[in-house]
Structure formats: structure tokens, C-alpha cells
C-alpha positions in Angstrom: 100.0 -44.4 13.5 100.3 -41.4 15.1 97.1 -38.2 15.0 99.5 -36.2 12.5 100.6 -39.1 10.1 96.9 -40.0 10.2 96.0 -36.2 9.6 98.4 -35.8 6.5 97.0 -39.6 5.2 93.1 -38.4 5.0 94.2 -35.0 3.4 95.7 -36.9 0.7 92.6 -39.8 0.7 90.7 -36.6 0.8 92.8 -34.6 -2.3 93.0 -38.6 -4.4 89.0 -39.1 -4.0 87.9 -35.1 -4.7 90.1 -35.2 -7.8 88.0 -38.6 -9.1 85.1 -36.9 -8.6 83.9 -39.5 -5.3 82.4 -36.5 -3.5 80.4 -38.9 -1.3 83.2 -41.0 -0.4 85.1 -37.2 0.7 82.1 -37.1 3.2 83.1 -40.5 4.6 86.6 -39.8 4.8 86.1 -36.6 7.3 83.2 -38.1 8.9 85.4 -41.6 10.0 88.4 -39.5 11.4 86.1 -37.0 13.0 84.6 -40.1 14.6 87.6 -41.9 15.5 89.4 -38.9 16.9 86.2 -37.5 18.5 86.2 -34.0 16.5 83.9 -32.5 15.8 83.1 -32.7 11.5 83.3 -29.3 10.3 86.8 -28.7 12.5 88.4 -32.1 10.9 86.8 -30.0 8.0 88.4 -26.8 8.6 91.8 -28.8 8.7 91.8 -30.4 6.0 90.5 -27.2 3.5 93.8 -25.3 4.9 95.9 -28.3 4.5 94.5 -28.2 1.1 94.8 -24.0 0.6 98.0 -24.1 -1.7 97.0 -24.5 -5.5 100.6 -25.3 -6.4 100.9 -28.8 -7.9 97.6 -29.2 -8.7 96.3 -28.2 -12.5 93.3 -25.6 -12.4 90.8 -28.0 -12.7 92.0 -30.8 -10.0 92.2 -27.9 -7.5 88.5 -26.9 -8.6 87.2 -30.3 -7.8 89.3 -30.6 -4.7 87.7 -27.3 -3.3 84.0 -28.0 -4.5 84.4 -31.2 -2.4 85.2 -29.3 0.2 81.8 -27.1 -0.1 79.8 -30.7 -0.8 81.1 -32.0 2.1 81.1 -28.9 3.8 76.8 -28.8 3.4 76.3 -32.1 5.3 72.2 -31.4 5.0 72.5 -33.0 1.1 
């Protein structure tokens, strides 16, 4: 796999696991690509949020959850 298929794969590992509620599991997901890419964690972060920035398709609430997994994971002192 390429960076970019692997970038759009954890975005959507990222969106499936936020909308369960698996907020730890979020964590993981960013912290495992930032370590095998060697990123730094808040800028595989960063990517992700924006990949995530466009409500549409989502209901209200699954794009609420998706974006307070972004702030939990976001506040890695918890």
C-alpha cells in the first residue's frame, strides 16, 4: 500500500471507530500511523480532522461523535 491509500484507510478506521463510540481505539489508530510513518501525532491528527471537515453524509449526531474523538484524541494527557 501506498502513504495516500494508507492515509484515506485510517480516516475511514478513524470515522468507523469514532461513530461506535471506541474513542480509545481512535487514539491507537493515529498513534500506529504516526509511528509507522514517523509523523509526528497531532499532524497525522491535523490530517485526519480536515479529511474529516465535511458534515455531508454523516447524520448530526455521527458527525458529533466523529469530532469529539477528534478533541479526545486530540488531549493525549487523559
Amino acid at each position: 500500500m501506498t502513504k495516500r491509500m494508507d492515509t484515506i484507510r485510517i480516516a475511514n478506521a478513524f470515522q468507523q471507530a469514532a461513530v461506535s463510540g471506541h474513542y480509545e481505539q481512535c487514539r491507537w489508530i493515529i498513534a500506529n500511523f504516526a509511528h509507522v510513518y514517523r509523523e509526528d501525532y497531532q499532524a497525522v491528527l491535523s490530517m485526519v480532522s480536515v479529511m474529516l471537515m465535511d458534515p455531508a453524509g454523516f447524520t448530526a449526531e455521527e458527525y458529533k461523535q466523529i469530532k469529539t474523538a477528534i478533541r479526545k484524541a486530540g488531549n493525549i494527557n487523559d
